[in-house]
N, C-alpha and C positions, 0 to 999 in steps of 0.2 A: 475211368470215364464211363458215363451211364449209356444204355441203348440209346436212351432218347436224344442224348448230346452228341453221340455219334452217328443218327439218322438228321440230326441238324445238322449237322457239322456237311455231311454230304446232300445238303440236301441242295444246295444254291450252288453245287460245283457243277454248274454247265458250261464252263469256260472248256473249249477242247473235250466239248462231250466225247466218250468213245462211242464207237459204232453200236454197240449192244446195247446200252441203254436209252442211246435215240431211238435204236427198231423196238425197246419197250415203251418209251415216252410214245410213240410213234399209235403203237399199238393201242395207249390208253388215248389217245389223239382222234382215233377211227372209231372207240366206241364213244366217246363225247360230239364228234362229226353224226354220228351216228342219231341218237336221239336228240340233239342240239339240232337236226334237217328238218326232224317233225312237230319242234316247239318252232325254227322260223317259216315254216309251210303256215302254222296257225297265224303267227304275225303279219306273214304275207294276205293272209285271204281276210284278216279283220281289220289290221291295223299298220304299224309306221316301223318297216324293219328295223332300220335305221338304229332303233331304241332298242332295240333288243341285241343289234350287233356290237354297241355300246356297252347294253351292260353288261353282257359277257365277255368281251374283252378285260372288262374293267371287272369282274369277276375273277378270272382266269390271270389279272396279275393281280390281283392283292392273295388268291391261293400262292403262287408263287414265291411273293414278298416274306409272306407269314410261314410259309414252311421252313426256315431256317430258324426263328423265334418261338414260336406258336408251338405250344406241345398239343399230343393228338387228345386227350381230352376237351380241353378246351376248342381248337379242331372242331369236333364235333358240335358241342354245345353252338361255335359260332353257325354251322351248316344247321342246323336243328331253328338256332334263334332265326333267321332271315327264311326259313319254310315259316315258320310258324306266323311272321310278318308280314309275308308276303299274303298267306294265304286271309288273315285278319282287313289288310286292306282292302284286297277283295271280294272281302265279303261285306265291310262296308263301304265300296266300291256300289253295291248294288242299286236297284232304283229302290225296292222295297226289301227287308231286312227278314228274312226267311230265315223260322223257326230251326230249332236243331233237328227234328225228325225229318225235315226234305234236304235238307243238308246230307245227313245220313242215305238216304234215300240216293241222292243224285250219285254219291260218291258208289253206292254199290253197284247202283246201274253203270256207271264207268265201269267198275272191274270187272263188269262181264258184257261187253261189246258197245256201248253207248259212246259216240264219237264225241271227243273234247270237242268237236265242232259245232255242236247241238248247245255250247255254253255258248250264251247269249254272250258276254265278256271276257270270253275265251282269251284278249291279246292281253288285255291286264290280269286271268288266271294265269297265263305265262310269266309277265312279268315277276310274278307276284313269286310263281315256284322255282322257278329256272334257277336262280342265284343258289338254293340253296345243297343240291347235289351237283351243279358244276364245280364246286369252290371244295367241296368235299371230296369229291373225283381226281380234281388234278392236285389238291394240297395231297392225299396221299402218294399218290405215281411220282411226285417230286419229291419225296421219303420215301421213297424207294421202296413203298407198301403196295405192291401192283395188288394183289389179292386181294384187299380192301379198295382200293380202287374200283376193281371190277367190280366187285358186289356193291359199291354204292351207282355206278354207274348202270352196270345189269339191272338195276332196283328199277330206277326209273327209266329204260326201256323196254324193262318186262310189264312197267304199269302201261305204256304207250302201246305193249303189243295187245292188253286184257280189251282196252280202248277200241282196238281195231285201226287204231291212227299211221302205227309205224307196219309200211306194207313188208316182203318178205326180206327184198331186197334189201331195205334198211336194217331190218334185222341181221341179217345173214352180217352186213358190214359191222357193226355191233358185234356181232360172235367173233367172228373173224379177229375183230380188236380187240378183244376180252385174250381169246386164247393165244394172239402176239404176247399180251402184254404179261401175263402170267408166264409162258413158256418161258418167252425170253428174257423177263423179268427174275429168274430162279438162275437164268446162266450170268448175267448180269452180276447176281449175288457170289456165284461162285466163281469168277473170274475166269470165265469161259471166252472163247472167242466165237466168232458170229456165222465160223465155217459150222459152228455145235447147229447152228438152227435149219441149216438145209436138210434135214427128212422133214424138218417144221413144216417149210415153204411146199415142200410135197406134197405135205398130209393136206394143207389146205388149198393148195389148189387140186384134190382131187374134192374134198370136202363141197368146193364153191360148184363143180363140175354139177356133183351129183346133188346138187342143191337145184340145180336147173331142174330137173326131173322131178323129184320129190324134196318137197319144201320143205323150209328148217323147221317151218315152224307152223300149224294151224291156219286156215286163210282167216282174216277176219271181216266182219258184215262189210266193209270199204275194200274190201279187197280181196282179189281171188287167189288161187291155189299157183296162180304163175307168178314164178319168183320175181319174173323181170318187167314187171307192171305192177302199177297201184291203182284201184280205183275205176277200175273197169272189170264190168259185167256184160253177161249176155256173149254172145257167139256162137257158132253156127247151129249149133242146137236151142238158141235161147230168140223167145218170141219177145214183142214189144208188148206185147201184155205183160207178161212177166218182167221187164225193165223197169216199167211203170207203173203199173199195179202191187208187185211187192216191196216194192223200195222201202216203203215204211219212212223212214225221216232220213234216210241219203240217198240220193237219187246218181248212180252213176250211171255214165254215158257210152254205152255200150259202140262196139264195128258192129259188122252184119249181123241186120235179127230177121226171123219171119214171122209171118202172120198167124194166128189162129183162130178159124173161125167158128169154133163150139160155141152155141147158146147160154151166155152168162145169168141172166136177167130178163123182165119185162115191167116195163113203166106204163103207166098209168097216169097220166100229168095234164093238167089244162093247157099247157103250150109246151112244143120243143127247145132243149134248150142242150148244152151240155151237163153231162152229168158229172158232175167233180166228184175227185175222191181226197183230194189235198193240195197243197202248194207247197213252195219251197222260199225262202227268203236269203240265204245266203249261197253266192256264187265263189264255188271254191277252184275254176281256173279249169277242172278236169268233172264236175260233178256238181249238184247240188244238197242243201244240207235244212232240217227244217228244226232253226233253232226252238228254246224255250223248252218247256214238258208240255202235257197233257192233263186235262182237268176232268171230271166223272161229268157227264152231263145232268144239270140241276133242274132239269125242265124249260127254260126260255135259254134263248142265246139271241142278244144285241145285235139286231137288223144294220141296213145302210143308215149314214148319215142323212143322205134326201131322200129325196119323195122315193117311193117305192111300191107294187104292186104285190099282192099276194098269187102267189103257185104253191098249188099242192099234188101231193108226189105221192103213190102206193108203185111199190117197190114187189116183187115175186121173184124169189130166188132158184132159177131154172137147174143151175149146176151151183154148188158148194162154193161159197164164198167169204171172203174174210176180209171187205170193206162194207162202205155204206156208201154209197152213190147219193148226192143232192145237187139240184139245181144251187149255183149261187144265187144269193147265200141264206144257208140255211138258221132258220130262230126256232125251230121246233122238232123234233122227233117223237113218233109216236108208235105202239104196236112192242112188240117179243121186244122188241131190242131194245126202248127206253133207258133200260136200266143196266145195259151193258152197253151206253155209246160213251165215248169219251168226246171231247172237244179240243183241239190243236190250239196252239196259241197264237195260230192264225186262223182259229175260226173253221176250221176244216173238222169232220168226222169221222172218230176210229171206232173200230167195233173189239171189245173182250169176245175173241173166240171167232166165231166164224158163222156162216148162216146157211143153216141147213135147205135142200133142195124142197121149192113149195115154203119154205118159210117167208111169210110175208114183214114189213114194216112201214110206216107214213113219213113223211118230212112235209113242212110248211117254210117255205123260201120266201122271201120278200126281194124279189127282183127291182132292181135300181131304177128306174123310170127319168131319162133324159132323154133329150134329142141329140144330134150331130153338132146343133149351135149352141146346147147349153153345155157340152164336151169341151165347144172350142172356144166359147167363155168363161171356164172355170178356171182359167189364171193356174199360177205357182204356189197359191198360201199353205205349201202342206207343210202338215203339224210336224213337229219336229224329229218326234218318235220315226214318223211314216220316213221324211229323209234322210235319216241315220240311217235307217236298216235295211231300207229301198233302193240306195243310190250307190250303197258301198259294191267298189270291183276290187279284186287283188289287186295291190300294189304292181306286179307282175306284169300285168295285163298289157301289151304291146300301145303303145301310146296310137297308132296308123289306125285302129279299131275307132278311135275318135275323132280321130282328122277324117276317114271314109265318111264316118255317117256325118260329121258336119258338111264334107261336100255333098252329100246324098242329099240331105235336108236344107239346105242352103236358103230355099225361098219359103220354108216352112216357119209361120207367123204363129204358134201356139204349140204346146204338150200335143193334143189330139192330134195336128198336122205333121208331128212328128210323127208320132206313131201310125200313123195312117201310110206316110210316106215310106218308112222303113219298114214298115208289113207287103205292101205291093211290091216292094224293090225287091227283096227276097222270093217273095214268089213268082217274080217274073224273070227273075237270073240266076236263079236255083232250081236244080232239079231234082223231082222224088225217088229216092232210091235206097232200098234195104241192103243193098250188098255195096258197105264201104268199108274203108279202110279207118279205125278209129284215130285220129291224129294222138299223138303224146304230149301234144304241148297245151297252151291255150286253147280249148274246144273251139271257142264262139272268134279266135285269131283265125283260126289253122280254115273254119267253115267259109269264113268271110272272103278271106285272099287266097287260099290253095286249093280248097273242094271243089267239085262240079255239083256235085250232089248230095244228099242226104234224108233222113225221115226227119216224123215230126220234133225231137227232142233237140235235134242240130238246127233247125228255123227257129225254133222257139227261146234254147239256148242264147241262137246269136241276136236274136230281137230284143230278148230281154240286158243283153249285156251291152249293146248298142243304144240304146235309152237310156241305160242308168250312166254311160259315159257323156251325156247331153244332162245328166241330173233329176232325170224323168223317175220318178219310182216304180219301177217292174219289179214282177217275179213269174215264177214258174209255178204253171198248176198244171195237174193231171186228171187224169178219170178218164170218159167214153164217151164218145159225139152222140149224135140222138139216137142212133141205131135204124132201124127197117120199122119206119111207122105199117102198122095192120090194123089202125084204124082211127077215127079222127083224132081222140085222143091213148094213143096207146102204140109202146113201141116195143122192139124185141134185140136187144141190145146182145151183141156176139163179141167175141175174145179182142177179133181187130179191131173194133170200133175203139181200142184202150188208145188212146193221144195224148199228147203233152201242147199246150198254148201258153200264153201269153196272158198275163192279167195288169192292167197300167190305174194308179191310182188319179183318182180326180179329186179335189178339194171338191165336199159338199156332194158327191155324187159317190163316190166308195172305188170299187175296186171293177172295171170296163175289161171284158174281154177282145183280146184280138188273135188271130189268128194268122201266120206266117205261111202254111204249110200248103202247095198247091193242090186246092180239094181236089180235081178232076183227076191226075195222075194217083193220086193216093187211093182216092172210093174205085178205079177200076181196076188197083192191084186188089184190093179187097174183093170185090164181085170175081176178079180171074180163082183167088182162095174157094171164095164161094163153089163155083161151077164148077173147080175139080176134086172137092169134097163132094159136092152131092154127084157128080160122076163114080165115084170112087164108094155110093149109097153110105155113104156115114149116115149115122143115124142121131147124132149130137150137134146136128150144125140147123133143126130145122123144128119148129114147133106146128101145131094144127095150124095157126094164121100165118105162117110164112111159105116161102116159094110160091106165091100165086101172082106174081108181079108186086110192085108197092102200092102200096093202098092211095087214091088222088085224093086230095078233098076238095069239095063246090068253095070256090071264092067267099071270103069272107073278110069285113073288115076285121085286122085284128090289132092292136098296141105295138107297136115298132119297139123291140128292145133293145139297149144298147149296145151289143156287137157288130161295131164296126165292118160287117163282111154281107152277106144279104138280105140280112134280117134289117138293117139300114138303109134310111132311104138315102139314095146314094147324091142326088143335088144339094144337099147339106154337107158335101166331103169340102176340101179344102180346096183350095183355086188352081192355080197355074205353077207348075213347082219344075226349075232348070235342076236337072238332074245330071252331071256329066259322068256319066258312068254307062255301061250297055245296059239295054232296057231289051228281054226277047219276049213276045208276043207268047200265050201258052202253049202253041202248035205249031209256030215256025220261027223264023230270026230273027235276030234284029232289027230294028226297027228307027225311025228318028223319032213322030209325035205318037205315042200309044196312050190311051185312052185307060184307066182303069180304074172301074168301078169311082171314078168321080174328078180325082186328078186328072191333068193332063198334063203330061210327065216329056218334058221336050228335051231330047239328046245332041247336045252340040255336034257342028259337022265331024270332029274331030275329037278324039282325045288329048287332054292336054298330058304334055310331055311329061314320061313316068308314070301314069297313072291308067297301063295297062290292069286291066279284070284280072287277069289270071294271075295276080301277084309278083309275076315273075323278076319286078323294080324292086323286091322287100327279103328278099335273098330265095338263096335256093337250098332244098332239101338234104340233107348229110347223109350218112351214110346206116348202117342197120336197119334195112330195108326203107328206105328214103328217110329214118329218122334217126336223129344223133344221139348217141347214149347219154343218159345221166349219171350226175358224177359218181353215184354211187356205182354202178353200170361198169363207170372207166373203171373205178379205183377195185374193183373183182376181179374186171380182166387184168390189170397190170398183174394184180395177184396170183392171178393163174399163168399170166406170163411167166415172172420170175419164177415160179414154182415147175414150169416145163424144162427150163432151160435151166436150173439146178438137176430137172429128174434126169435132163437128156446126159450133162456132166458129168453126172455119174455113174452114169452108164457108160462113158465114154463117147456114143454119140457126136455128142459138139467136136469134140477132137477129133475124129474119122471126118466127120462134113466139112470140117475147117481144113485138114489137110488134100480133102480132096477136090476144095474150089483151090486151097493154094496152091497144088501140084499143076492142074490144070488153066491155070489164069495167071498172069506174071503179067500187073502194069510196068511200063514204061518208066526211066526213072534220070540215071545218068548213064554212059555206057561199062566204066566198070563197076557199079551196083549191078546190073543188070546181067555182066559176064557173071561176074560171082552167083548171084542168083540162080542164073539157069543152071550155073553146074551144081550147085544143092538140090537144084528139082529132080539132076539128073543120081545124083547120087542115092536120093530118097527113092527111084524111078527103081535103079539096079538092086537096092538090097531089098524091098521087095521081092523082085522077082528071082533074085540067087542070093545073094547074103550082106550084110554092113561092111564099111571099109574097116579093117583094124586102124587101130592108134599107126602102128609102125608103119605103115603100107603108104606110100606115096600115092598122087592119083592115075599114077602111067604105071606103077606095081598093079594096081586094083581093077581096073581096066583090062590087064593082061592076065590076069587071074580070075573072072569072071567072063574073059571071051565076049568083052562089048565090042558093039562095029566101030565102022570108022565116023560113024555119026557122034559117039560118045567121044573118039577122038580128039575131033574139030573141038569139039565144044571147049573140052580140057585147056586143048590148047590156046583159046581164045582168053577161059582163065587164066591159065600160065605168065600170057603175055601181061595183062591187065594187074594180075598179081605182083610179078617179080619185075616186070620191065615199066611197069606205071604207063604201058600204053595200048591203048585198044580204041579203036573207031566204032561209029555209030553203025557203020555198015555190019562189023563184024563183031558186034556186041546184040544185033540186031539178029542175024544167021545165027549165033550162037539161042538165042530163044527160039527160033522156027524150028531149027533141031529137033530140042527137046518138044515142042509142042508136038512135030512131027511122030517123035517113040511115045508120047503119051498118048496119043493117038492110035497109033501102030497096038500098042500094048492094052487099049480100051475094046478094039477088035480082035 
């Protein structure tokens, strides 16, 4: 009989699996859980899990089916054919059919940090790969070829870690399974039993240990160097410039950051306005992500749809920088940098390289020009491109996130009145705050119903995921508010000023800013920054036109832009809007009718039932520091569980702790269990402390040759009767335990 009819032959015997080859099945199980978590994280935050838990199932048993038939070349060929298919559809899957040199291109950028998340059709690139190293993974582990298994499985978690996709955690669970499945994969072969794997269980739970500390593996661009998170930046050393300003195309959502107030820039602009440095289009549950590539800029770039106004921008690089700052939205660049800006495929601008201090450059914006009533009559007709890409939340996303803002919005008759409504709500029941706690679940869930507070990225987060659950198209943009005007037109823009808002698209009008964040708490932690830098005489927080108070300028009429916040004229907002939810005034509480900026926002006498603010109707908080661990999380610790409690058994440990709750504790039972018992405690009690009974030695020989008292006595005899005489009372089955509790007491002192 050939190898291969005899790795068929065994390959469909899972009837009465033995233990050793479940814990290697098991093994190649945690490294397919493993990268299989960071292809359905993609599905979750594009598309319909559903299809992909389908077709891995349905994967994972035709592997199954086929490894008792199926010899391992052809094996391959079928894993090879269905990549090669997958990968064919989806590329003519595309909207337009991209030569082989960006193909080329994209795929390198993947292997050296580029987030599969950044692919525009990211849940059909899954569909498209996934089938074809699952199938190849577990057809081998079920032919009992754990070693090829692993290395096709390792293959494609080690492309997930090049990606920056799979954080450490998942990795770690990956290795973890690799090296189950190969260890005991080998004892399997050799007809080992399963006691062979405990120094295994040791080695990896000190392995998982000292993976807390120093990670298995590189942090990547979505993820930092702590094993036991993904996807979070920034802490207590990290500023909200630096959250925002370097994210480049993933924007993760940092806990505590602080401010910094060093002199970035100075603008030179016909009107104030924000200075964007990018936006984000896809909301991935814990972060944001800004699909598509980037283009060389060709000299013009496509203004608004409507009408629009020109502003032009001169730029002066104060400290060393590596964006480009434009008013939205920009059609021109001009100056040093021309030839080194790129353009986002949202229209946003990147610079090759960085910009030296005193290096100057232009931009020409064509700002959107509407009123508050041609907002609130632009209707739904977005193009179809804009609500595909706009409106998508992870599947994940807590459904309560929708039902809040529909009760929020409730009397809200248009897109504009939504977004109007749910910008005032937030800043009026939200409060500004650097030092949080970063939630681990749903960002824009966890801000909504659990926080009290947060910075700009958590308002702006939950606004824009609040909208797109109403079908509104938002996203997420960054850059710097207007900075410290020093003169009618001219500002001086410093490290705090970096913000994250709100951009909502309008049919016919383009992309409206709004703003979540409440300016008044936020500009006077920024001035507090301010005053104890220049207390402290720094000397990068302050140019010749700064610190002399803000520059006023004489009244002027000027063009009302469309940000909805004070640059709008506010009897254009939306009417009368029943809000039942708390509504607190900027500076004190609660309140019933508050007035803001246009609405009038009326709070019923009451709350209707369950529909307390502070979430506390929507569950409550688990455990690891108010947050419940992920499965990858559990499935380490159990790891390191099992792996303690093998270290401690061999050590003997467990047996000394067991013997010494069971010396000292005797439940309650029948009354002669219970005589018997006590007199085993007692005998465990005596040879301890002078010697074991022999075989031949009765328990009134043993007794009398170790010189026990008459407590040992009683006890015996209480056995004696219960033994030979078949009778013993509760009372005196009862004494006989106080006894011994008593000499193990007596003997503890």
């Amino acid at each position: 009989m050939s190898t291969e009819t005899r790795a068929a032959d065994a390959a469909l015997d899972l009837e009465g699996l033995d233990p050793v080859r479940a814990v290697a099945l098991g093994g190649i199980g945690l490294l397919i859980a493993a990268y299989g978590s960071v292809f359905y994280r993609f599905i979750d935050v594009t598309g319909e899990p559903l299809a992909f838990v389908v077709l891995g199932a349905a994967t994972l048993g035709a592997a199954t089916l086929l490894a008792r038939s199926l010899r391992l070349r052809w094996a391959a060929f079928v894993a090879v054919g269905l990549l090669a298919t997958g990968l064919t559809l989806y590329i003519f899957s595309l909207p337009r059919q991209p030569p082989l040199v960006p193909l080329v291109t994209d795929a390198v950028a993947l292997m050296t940090g580029r987030s599969l998340l950044q692919v525009t059709n990211v849940d059909l690139w899954v569909l498209g790969v996934a089938p074809g190293p699952l199938f190849l993974t577990w057809y081998l582990a079920v032919r009992r070829r754990y070693v090829g298994g692993v290395v096709a499985g390792g293959a494609t978690l080690g492309f997930l870690v090049l990606t920056g996709d799979a954080s450490n955690v998942t990795t770690l669970v990956g290795v973890v399974g690799g090296i189950v499945a190969v260890a005991v994969g080998d004892m399997d072969r050799r007809g080992d039993s399963l006691r062979a794997a405990e120094p295994l269980a040791v080695l990896l739970a000190a392995l998982i240990l000292l993976s807390a500390v120093a990670p298995v593996v590189p942090a990547g661009p979505s993820r930092t160097a702590d094993t036991w998170s993904s996807f979070q930046t920034g802490g207590p050393g990290g500023t909200v410039e630096a959250n925002l300003v370097e994210a480049d195309s993933q924007l993760g959502i940092a806990g505590n950051l602080s401010l910094s107030p060093e002199v970035r820039f100075r603008v030179e602009s016909d009107t104030e306005s924000y200075w964007q440095i990018g936006s984000y289009d896809r909301y991935t549950g814990d972060g944001w992500i800004r699909t598509g590539s980037s283009y060389s800029y060709n000299g013009r770039i496509q203004g608004p749809p409507g009408q629009s106004r020109t502003v032009d921008q001169t730029y002066t690089a104060i400290d060393e920088i590596g964006v480009l700052p434009a008013a939205w939205k920009p059609v021109e660049v001009g100056g040093s940098v021309s030839d080194r800006a790129r353009v986002t495929d949202l229209d946003g601008l990147e610079l090759d390289g960085s910009l030296a201090s005193g290096e100057r450059y232009s931009v020409t914006s064509r700002v959107p020009v509407a009123s508050a009533r041609d907002l609130r009559s632009a209707g739904t007709d977005y193009p179809s491109a804009v609500a595909e890409r706009f409106t998508r939340l992870p599947s994940s996303t807590p459904d309560r996130v929708a039902e809040r803002t529909e009760r929020i919005t409730a009397r809200a008759d248009s897109p504009y009145a939504t977004a109007r409504v749910v910008e005032r709500w937030l800043e009026n029941n939200k409060n500004y705050s650097l030092d949080v706690d970063r939630p681990r679940g749903n960002v824009a869930d966890e801000f909504l119903f659990e926080m009290d507070a947060g910075y700009c990225t958590y308002f702006a987060t939950t606004m824009a995921t609040m909208l797109r659950s109403q079908d509104i198209p938002a996203r997420m943009a960054v850059g710097y508010t207007s900075g410290e005007r020093v003169a009618e037109d001219e500002w001086v823009v410093r490290g705090y000023d970096a913000h994250a808002w709100v951009e909502v698209f309008f049919p016919e009008v383009g992309w409206v800013r709004f703003d979540p964040t409440p300016a008044g708490p936020r500009e006077a932690t920024e001035q507090g920054e301010l005053a104890e830098a220049r207390e402290d005489n720094r000397t990068d927080v302050d140019t010749n036109d700064t610190g002399s108070g803000e520059w006023t300028p004489t009244p002027t009429a000027t063009p009302a832009p469309l940000t909805p916040r004070a640059e709008q004229p506010v009897q254009e907002a939306p009417g009368r809007v029943t809000v039942p939810d708390r509504i607190t005034r900027p500076g004190g509480g609660p309140t019933g009718n508050v007035t803001v900026s246009g609405p009038t926002i009326t709070r019923p006498p009451t709350d209707p039932p369950g529909g307390g603010d502070d979430g506390s109707d929507d569950g409550a908080a688990g455990p690891f520091g108010g947050q419940p661990p992920t499965r990858a999380e559990a499935t380490l610790s159990v790891i390191v569980l099992v792996g303690a409690v093998v270290a401690l058994r061999r050590t003997g440990v467990t047996g000394r702790v067991y013997r010494a709750v069971w010396l000292r504790y005797q439940p309650t039972k029948d009354p002669a269990t219970d005589a018997e018992r006590a007199f085993d405690r007692l005998e465990y009690l005596l040879a301890e402390r002078h010697r074991p009974r022999r075989p031949e030695e009765t328990p009134r020989q043993y007794l009398a040759s170790v010189g026990a008292d008459e407590r040992a006595a009683q006890v015996a005899a209480v056995r004696e009767r219960a033994k030979y005489a078949g009778r013993v009372t509760r009372e005196e089955a009862d004494e006989a335990v106080d006894l011994v509790d008593d000499m193990v007491g007596w003997r503890g002192a």
